[in-house]
C-alpha positions as CSV (number, residue, x, y, z in Angstrom):
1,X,-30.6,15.0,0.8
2,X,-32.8,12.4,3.1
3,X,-34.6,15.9,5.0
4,X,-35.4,17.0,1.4
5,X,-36.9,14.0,0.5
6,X,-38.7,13.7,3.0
7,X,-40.1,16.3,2.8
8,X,-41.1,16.0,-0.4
9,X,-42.4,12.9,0.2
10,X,-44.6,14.0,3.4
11,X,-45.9,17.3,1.5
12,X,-48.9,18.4,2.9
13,X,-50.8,19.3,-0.6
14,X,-50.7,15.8,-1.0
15,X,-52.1,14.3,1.9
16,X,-54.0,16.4,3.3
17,X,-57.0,18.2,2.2
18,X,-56.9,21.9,1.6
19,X,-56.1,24.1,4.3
20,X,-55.2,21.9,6.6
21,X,-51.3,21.2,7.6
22,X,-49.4,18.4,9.9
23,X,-49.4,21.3,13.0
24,X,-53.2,20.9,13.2
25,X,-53.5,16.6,13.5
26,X,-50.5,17.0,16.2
27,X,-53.2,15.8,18.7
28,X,-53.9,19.1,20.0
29,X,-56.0,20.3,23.4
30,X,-55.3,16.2,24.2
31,X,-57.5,15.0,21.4
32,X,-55.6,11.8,19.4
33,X,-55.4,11.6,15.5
34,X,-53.5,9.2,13.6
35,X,-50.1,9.4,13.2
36,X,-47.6,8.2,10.8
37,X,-45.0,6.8,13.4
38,X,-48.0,4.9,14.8
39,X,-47.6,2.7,11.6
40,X,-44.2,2.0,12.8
41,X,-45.8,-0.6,15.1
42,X,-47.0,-3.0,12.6
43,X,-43.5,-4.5,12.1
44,X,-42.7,-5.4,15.7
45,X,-46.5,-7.2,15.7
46,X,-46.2,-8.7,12.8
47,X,-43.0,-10.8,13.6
48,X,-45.7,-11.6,17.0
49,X,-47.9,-12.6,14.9
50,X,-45.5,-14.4,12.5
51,X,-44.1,-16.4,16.1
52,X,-47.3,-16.9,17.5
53,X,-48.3,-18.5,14.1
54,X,-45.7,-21.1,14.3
55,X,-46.7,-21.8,18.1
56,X,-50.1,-22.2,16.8
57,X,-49.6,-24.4,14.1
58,X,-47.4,-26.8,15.8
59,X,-49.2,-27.0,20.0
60,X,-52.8,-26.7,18.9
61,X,-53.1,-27.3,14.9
62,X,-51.6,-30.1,14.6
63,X,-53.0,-32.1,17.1
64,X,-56.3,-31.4,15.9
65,X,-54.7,-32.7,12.5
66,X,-53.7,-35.8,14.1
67,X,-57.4,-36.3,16.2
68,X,-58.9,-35.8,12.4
69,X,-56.7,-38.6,11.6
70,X,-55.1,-36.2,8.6
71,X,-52.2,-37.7,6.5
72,X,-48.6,-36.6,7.7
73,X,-46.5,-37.9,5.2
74,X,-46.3,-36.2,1.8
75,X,-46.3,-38.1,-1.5
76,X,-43.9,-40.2,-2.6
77,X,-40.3,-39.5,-3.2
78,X,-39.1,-39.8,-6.5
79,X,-35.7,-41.7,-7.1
80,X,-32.3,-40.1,-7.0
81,X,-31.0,-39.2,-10.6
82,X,-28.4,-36.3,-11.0
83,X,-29.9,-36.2,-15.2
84,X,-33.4,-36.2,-14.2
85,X,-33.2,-33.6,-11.5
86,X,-31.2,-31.5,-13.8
87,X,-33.9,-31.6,-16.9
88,X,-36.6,-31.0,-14.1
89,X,-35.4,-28.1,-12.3
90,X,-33.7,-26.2,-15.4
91,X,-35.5,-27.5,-18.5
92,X,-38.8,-28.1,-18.0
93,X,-41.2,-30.1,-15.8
94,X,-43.6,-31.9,-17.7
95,X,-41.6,-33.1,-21.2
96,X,-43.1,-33.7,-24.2
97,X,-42.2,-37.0,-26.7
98,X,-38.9,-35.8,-27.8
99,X,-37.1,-35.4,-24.3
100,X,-38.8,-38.8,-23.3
101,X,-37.4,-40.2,-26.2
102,X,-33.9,-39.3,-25.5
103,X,-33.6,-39.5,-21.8
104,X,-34.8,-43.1,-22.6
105,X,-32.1,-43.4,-25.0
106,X,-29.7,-41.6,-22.4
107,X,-30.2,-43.7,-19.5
108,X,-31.6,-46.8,-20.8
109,X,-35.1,-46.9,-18.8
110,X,-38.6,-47.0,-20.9
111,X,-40.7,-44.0,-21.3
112,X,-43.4,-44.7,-18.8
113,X,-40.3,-45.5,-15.8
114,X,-39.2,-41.7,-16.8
115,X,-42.6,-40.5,-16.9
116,X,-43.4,-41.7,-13.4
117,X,-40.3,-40.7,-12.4
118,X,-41.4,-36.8,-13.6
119,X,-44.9,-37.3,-11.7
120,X,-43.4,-38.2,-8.5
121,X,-41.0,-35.8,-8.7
122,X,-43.8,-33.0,-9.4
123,X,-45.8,-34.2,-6.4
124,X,-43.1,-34.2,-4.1
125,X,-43.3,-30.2,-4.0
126,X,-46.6,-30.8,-2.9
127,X,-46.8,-30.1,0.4
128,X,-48.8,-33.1,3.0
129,X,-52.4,-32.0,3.5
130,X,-51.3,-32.1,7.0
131,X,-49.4,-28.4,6.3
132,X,-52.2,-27.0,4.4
133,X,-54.6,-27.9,7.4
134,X,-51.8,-26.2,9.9
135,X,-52.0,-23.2,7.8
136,X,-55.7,-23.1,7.2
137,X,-56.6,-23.6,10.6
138,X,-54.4,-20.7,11.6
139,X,-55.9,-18.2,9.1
140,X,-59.1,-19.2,10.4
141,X,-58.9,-18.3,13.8
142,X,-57.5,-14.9,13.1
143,X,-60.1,-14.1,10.5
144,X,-62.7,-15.0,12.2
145,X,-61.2,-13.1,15.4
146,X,-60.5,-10.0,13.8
147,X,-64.4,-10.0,12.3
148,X,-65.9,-10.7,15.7
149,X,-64.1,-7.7,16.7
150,X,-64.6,-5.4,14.4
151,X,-68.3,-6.1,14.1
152,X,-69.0,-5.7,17.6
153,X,-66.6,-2.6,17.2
154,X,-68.7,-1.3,14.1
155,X,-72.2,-2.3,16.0
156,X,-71.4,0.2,18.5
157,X,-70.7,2.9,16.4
158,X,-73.2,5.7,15.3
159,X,-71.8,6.6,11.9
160,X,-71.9,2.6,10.9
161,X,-75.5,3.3,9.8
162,X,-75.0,6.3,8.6
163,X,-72.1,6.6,5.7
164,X,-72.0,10.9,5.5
165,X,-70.8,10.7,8.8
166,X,-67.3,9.3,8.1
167,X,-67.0,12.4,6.2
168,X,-68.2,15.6,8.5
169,X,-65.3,17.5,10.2
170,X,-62.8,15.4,8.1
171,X,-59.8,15.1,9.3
172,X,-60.8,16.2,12.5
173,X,-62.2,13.2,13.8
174,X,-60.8,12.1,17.1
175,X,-59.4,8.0,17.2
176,X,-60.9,5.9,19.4
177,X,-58.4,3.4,21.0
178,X,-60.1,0.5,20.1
179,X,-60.0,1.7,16.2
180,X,-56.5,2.1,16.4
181,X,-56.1,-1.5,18.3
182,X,-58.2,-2.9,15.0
183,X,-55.8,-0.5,12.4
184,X,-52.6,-2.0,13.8
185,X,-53.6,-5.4,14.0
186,X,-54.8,-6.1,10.5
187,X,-52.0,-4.5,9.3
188,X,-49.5,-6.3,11.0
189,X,-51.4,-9.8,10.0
190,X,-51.2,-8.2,6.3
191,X,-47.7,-7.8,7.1
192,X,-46.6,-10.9,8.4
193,X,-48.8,-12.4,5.1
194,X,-46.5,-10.6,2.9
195,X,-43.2,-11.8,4.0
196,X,-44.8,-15.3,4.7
197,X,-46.4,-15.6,1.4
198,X,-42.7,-16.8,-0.3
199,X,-42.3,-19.6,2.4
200,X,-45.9,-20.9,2.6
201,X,-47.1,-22.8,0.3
202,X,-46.9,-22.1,-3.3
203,X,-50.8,-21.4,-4.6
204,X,-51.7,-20.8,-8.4
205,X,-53.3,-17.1,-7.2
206,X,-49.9,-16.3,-6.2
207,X,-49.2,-13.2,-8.1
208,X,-53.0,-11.9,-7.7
209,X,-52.6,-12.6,-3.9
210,X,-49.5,-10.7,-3.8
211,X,-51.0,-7.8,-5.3
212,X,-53.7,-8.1,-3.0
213,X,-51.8,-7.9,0.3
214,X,-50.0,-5.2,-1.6
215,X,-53.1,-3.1,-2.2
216,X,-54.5,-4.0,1.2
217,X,-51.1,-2.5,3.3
218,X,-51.2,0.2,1.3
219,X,-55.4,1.2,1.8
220,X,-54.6,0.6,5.5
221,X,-52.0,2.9,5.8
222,X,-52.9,5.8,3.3
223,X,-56.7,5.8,5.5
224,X,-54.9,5.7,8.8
225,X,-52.6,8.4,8.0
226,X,-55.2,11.0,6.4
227,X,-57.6,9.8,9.1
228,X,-60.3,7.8,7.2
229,X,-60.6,5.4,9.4
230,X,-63.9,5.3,9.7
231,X,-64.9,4.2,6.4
232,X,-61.5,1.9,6.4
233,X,-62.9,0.0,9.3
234,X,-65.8,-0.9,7.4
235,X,-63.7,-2.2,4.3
236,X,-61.8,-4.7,6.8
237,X,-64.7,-5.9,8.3
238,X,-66.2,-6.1,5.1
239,X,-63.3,-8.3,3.9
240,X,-63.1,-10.4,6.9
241,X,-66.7,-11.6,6.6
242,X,-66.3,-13.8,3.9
243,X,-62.1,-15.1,4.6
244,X,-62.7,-16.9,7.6
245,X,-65.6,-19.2,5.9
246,X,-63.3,-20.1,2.9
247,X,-60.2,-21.5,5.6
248,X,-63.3,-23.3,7.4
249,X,-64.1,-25.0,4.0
250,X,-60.3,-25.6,3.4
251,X,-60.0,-27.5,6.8
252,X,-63.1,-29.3,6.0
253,X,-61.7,-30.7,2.8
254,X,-58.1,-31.4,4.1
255,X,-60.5,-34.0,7.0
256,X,-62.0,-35.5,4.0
257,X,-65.4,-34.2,5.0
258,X,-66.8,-33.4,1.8
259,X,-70.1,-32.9,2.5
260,X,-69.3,-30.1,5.1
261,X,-66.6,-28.7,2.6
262,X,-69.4,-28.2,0.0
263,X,-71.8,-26.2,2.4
264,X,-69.4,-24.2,3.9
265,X,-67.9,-23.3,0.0
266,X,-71.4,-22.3,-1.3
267,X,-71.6,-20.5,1.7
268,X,-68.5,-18.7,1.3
269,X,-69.5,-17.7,-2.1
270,X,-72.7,-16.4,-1.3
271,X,-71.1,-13.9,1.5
272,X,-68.4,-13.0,-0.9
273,X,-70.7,-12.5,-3.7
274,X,-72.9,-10.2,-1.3
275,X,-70.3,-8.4,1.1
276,X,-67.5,-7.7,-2.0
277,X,-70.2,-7.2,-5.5
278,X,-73.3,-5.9,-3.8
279,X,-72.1,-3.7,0.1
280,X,-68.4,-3.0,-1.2
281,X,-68.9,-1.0,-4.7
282,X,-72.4,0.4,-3.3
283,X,-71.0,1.3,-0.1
284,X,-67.9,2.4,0.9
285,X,-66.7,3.3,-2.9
286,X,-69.7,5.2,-3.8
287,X,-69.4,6.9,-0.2
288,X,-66.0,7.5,-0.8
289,X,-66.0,8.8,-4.5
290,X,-69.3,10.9,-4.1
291,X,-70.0,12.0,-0.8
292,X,-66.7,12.5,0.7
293,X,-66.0,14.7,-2.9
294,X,-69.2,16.4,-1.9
295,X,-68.6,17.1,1.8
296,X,-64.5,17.2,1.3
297,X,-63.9,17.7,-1.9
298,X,-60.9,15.7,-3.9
299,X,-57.4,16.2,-2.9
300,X,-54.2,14.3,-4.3
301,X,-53.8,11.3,-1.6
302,X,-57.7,11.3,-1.8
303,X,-57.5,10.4,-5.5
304,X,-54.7,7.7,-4.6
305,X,-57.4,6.2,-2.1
306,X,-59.5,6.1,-4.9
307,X,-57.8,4.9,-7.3
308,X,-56.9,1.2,-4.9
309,X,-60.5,1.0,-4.1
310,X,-61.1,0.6,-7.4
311,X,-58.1,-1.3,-8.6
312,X,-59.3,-3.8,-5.4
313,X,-62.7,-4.2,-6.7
314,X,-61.3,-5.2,-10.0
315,X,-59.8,-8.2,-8.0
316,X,-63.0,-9.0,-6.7
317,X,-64.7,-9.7,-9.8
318,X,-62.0,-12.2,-10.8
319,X,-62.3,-13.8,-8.0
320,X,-65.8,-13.9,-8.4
321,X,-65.0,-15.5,-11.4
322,X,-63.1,-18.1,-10.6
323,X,-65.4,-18.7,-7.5
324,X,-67.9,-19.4,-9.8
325,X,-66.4,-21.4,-12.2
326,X,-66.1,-23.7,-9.2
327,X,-69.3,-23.5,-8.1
328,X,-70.5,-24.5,-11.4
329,X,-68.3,-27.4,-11.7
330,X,-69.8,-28.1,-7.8
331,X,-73.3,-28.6,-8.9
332,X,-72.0,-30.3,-12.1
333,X,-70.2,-32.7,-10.2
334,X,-73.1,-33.2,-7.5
335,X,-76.5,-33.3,-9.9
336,X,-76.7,-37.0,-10.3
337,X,-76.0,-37.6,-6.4
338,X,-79.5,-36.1,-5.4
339,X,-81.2,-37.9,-7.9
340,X,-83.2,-40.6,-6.1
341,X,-84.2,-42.6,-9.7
342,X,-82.6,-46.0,-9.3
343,X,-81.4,-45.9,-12.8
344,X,-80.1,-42.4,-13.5
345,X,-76.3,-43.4,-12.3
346,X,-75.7,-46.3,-13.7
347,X,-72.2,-47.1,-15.6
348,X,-72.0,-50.1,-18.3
349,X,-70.7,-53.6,-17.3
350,X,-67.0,-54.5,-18.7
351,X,-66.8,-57.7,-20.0
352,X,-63.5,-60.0,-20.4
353,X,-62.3,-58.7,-23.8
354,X,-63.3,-54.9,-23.4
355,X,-61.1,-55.7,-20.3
356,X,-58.2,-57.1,-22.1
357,X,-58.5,-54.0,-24.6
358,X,-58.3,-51.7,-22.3
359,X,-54.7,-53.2,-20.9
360,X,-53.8,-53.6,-24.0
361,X,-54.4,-50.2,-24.4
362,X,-52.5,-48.8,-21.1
363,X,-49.6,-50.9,-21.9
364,X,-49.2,-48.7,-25.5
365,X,-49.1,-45.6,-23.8
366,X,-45.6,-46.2,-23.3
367,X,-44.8,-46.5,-26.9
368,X,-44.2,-43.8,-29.9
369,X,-47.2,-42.1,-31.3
370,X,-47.9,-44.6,-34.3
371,X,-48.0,-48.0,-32.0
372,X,-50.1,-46.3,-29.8
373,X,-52.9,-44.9,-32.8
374,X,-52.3,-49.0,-33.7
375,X,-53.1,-50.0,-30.2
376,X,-56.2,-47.8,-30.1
377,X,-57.6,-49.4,-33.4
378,X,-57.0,-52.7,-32.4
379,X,-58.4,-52.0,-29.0
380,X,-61.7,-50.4,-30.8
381,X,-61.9,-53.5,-32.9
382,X,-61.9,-56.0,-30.4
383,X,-64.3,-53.9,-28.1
384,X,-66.7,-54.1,-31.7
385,X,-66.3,-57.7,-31.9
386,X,-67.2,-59.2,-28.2
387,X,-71.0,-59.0,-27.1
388,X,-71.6,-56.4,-24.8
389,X,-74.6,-56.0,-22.2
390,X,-77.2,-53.3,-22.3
391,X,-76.4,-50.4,-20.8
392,X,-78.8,-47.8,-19.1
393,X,-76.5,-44.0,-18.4
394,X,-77.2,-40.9,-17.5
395,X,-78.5,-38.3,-19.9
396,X,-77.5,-36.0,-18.0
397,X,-73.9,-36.8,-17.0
398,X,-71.0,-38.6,-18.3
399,X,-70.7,-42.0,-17.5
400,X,-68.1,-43.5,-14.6
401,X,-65.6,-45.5,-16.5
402,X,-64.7,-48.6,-13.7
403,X,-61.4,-49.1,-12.3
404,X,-59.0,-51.1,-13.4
405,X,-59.4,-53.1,-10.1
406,X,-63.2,-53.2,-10.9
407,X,-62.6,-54.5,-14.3
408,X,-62.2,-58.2,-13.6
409,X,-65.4,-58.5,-10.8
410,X,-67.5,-57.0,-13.4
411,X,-66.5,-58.9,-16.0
412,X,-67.3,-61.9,-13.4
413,X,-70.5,-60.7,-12.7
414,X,-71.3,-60.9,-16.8
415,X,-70.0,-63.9,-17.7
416,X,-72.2,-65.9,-14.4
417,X,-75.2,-63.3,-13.9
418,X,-76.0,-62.1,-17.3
419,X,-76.4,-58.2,-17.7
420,X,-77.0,-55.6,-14.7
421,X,-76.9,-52.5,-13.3
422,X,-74.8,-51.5,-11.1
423,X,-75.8,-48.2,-9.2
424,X,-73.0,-45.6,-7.9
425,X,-73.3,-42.2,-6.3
426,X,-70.6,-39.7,-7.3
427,X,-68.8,-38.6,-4.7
């Protein structure tokens, strides 16, 4: 039953092109093609890698964390409450009015202790930013490893520059050692990403990042297997030319070095944008889909290649998306900061009772819908009826509201100095 299906499954008609059987790639006259048991290393490497990563992150990671002076402690813990904890992890995580309404009847607390009580309890799944530097600095130094090697690998090689050449004498193409070093490698780290992904931490792009590592294991092995590595060595180095600048950004952020975080994103964007919408479709899918059909011709595991180049480039442009979508909110968030007019980014002063309404205001949120509409009203009215000093804002940008810390010093600064600007860059 097993020798039947596997031979089914290993059928030559489907991965190989026509006229052309496993006898022939059985590294004949001491020539070396790829083999399918040579994908049987990956696993061993990738619980390596998998080790090494933990030695990594904890000898050399996180001291850097530490010299960067990096928080270590995660937020705050929320408070021990066998109801709570049950509504959170079974009902739901963020409640609306009506479970407020009678957990507060339940356990005798207000509505805003319960709410905080939800709040902390969301944040402590957070993980510290001291983990996500651990883990970014890690992926950093393997992507940019791995692209160092396989552009010096690819700068050396003849049919780089030209793309038909991938495809004359297919499969007949002898395997360098150092291509095969480069095959194993990445998919071993693709691997150990897999298996890590559901212990590391928990990301929004979960499921798309999933698929990704999916479609990645699977592109490695089908072009090592029917020999394409050629043109599979220029998708990974393609895809590693952009990674290592997004961890690089990450780490920048988690130090609190915004600046730095901002070039290195905008930077990352631009390589992705180029190396993944403009060389990837252009290159190694129109090679693939057109000149390998002209020089091979199609055959069934050739379709399947296909067929996850394209699916993969559909990731790409919504990722591209999303990239720019925070991009845009980037430049939105940084236009005033360049501007060097001395009265572009100026908020309005607070006096004492716009101050008062605005507590007044806070201290309704706890409340049910109708006193806090009443608190609003009467916190609009009074706002109406004190004076209020002239105020000079940004056209272009919504205006800072101040601080509840800032409220009283600016009220201050009416009441003994009159009206003023006060200038603020945003950050």
């Amino acid at each position: 039953m097993m020798a039947n299906a596997l031979a089914w499954f290993w059928n030559e008609r489907f991965w190989l092109p026509h006229n052309v059987t496993w006898a022939d790639m059985r590294n004949p006259d001491g020539v070396t093609f790829p083999q399918a048991e040579d994908l049987y290393m990956a696993f061993p490497l990738a619980l390596g890698i998998f080790v090494l990563r933990i030695v990594f992150e904890r000898c050399i990671a996180r001291p850097c964390a530490y010299a960067l002076k990096i928080q270590a402690a995660g937020p705050r813990k929320a408070q021990s409450n066998a109801i709570l904890e049950k509504v959170f992890t079974s009902i739901t995580k963020n409640p609306g009015d009506k479970h407020l309404d009678g957990l507060a009847k339940q356990l005798d607390w207000d509505v805003r202790t319960i709410q905080r009580w939800f709040r902390r309890r969301r944040n402590q799944e957070k993980p510290s930013p001291l983990a996500k530097f651990c883990e970014s600095m890690w992926r950093f130094m393997f992507y940019l490893y791995v692209f160092v090697y396989g552009l010096r690998l690819l700068s050396q090689s003849t049919w780089v520059w030209d793309s038909r050449q991938c495809w004359y004498n297919h499969p007949y193409q002898p395997l360098p050692s150092d291509i095969q070093y480069y095959y194993i490698v990445e998919l071993a780290f693709y691997w150990s990403l897999m298996f890590s992904q559901f212990t590391d931490i928990k990301r929004k792009d979960f499921f798309m990042m999933f698929m990704h590592h999916l479609i990645t294991v699977s592109l490695i092995s089908f072009s090592y297997i029917v020999n394409m590595v050629r043109m599979g060595s220029v998708i990974l180095c393609m895809h590693d030319a952009a990674d290592f600048l997004l961890e690089a950004a990450k780490m920048a952020n988690y130090a609190r070095y915004q600046k730095l975080c901002d070039l290195l994103f905008i930077l990352f964007a631009l390589v992705f944008f180029v190396t993944r919408l403009g060389l990837f479709p252009f290159w190694p899918v129109r090679s693939t889909m057109f000149e390998s059909w002209e020089i091979v011709g199609p055959y069934p595991s050739w379709w399947v290649f296909v067929g996850l180049l394209v699916l993969l480039q559909c990731l790409h442009v919504i990722w591209s998306y999303l990239i720019l979508r925070i991009a845009c909110k980037l430049l939105r968030k940084g236009k005033c900061s360049w501007c060097k007019l001395p009265h572009c980014c100026t908020y309005p002063r607070t006096t004492a009772a716009t101050s008062r309404a605005a507590q007044t205001t806070t201290s309704e949120r706890a409340t049910g819908p109708k006193a806090r509409r009443a608190g609003r009203a009467t916190a609009r009215a009074m706002a109406r009826a004190a004076p209020t000093a002239p105020t000079a804002t940004c056209s272009r940008e919504r205006p800072r509201e101040p601080t509840s810390t800032e409220m009283p010093a600016a009220a201050g600064a009416a009441a003994s100095h009159g009206p003023g600007l006060g200038l603020h860059t945003t950050a």
